[in-house]
Structures are given as C-alpha cells and as structure tokens.
C-alpha positions as CSV (number, residue, x, y, z in Angstrom):
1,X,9.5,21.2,-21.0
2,X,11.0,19.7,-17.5
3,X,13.7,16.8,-18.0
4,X,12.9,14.0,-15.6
5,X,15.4,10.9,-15.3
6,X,13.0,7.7,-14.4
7,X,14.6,4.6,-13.3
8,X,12.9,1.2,-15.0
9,X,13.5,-2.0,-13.9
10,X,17.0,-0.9,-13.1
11,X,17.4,1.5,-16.2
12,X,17.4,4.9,-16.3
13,X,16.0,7.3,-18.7
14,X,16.2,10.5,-18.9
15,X,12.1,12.0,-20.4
16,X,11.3,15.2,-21.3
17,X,7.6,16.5,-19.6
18,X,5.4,19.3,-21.3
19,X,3.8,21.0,-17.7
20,X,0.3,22.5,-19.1
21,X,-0.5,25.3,-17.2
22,X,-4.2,26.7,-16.8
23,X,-5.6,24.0,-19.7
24,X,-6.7,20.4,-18.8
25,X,-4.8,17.7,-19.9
26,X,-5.4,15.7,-22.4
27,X,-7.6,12.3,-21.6
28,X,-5.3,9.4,-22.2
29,X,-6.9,6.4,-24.4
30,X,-8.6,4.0,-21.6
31,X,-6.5,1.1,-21.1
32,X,-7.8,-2.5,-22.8
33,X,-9.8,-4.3,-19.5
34,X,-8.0,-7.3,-18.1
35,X,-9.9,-10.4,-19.0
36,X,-12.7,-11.0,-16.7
37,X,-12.6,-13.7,-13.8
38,X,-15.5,-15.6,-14.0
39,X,-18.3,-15.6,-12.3
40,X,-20.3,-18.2,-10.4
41,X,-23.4,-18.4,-8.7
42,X,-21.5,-17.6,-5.5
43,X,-20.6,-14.4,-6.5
44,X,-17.8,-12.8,-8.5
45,X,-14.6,-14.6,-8.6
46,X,-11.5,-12.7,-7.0
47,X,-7.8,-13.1,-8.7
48,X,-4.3,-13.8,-7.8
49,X,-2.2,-12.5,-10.1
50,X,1.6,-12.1,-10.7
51,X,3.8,-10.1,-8.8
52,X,6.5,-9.9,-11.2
53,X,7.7,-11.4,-14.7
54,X,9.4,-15.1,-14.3
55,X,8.6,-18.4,-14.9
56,X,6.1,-21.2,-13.3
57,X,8.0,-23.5,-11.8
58,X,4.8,-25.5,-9.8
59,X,1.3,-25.5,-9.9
60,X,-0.1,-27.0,-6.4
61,X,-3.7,-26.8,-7.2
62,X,-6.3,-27.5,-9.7
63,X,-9.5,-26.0,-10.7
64,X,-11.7,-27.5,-8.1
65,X,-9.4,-27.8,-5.0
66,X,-10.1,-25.8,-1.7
67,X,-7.3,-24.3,-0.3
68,X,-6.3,-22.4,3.3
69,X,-4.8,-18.8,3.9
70,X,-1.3,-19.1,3.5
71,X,-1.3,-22.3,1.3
72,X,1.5,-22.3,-1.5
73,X,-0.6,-22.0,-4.6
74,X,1.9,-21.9,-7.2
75,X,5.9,-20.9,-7.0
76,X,7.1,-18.4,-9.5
77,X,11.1,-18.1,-10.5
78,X,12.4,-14.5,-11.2
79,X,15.4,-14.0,-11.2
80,X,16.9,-16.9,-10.1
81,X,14.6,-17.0,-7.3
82,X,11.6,-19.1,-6.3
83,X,8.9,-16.9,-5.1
84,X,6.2,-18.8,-3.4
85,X,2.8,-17.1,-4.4
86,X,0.2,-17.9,-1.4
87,X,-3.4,-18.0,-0.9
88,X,-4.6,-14.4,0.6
89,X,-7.7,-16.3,2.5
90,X,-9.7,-19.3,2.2
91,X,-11.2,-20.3,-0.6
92,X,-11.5,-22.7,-3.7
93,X,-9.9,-22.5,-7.1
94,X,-12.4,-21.7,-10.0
95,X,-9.7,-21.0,-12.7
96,X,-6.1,-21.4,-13.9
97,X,-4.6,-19.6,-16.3
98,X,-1.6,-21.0,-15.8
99,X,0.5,-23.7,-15.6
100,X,4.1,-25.2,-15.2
101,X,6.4,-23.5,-17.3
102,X,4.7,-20.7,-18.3
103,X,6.2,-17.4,-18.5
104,X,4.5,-14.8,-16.9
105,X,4.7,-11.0,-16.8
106,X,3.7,-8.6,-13.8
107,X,-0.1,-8.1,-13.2
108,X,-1.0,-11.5,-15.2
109,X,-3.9,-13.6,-13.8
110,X,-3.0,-16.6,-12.4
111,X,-5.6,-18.1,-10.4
112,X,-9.4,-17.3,-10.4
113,X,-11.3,-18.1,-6.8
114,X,-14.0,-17.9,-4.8
C-alpha cells in the first residue's frame, strides 16, 4: 500500500493505494450516462454545462432564442461570486434545465443548443 494525501475542494485527505504489480486492474463499474441532450433534425444538440456548484442567479434566454458567441447566457453565484456563463459560439437554445434559483453542482447541464 502507498499513502497518498489528496487535496479536495480545499480538504486534504490522506488515502491509502494498493499498486498491483504484473496483474490488471480491476474494471471499475461504468459510470451512470448523463442525460442525453436532445436531438433535432439539425443534428445533435451540444451542452453548456456548469463549471462549478452555486446557485442561478439569471436566466437571459429561453428555449427558442438565438444567441451570439460571447452572449451572457445565464450568471451562476459560487462563492459569493457571480460568474457569468457565456455562449461558446453561435447558436440557438433548444433546452433549459435550469432556471433562476436553482442550485447547481459541477458538470450539470444547463443549456441544450444547436
């Protein structure tokens, strides 16, 4: 066994780690698949999801509305901080799973687009 001390969202902890030597490791049980965006005639919908745990403070658009690179889609608080989430490209909303007050955690979908 090799102690390891692994620092967490600020906390450490110290793990112990069996090193298997000549002998393959174990699989690990497949994660659960995130939900699936949906898809549209168009194509496959990409995602936007969250950065980080916090809370929505504002949705600015709605299933429907086009939006620009660099638009301010929603704004997320964490830690006392409002963290404006923005568009990666063009495109036009096809889902929110979201919405004002939510509490979110990291890797959450938010938005669904095309």
């Amino acid at each position: 066994m090799r102690k390891f001390l692994v620092n967490v969202n600020g906390t450490s902890y110290e793990v112990e780690v069996e090193e298997l030597k000549g002998e393959a490791a174990p699989k690990a049980p497949a994660a659960p698949a995130a939900p699936a965006a949906p898809a549209h005639s168009s194509g496959a919908a990409e995602t936007i999801s969250a950065p980080m745990p916090g809370t929505i403070v504002s949705v600015n658009v709605k299933v429907g509305d086009s939006f620009k690179r660099g638009q301010v889609l929603l704004v997320l608080e964490a830690m006392k901080m409002e963290n404006e989430i923005l568009a990666p490209r063009d495109g036009r909303v096809v889902n929110l799973n979201t919405q004002k007050g939510s509490n979110v955690n990291s890797g959450d979908i938010l938005i669904a687009f095309e």
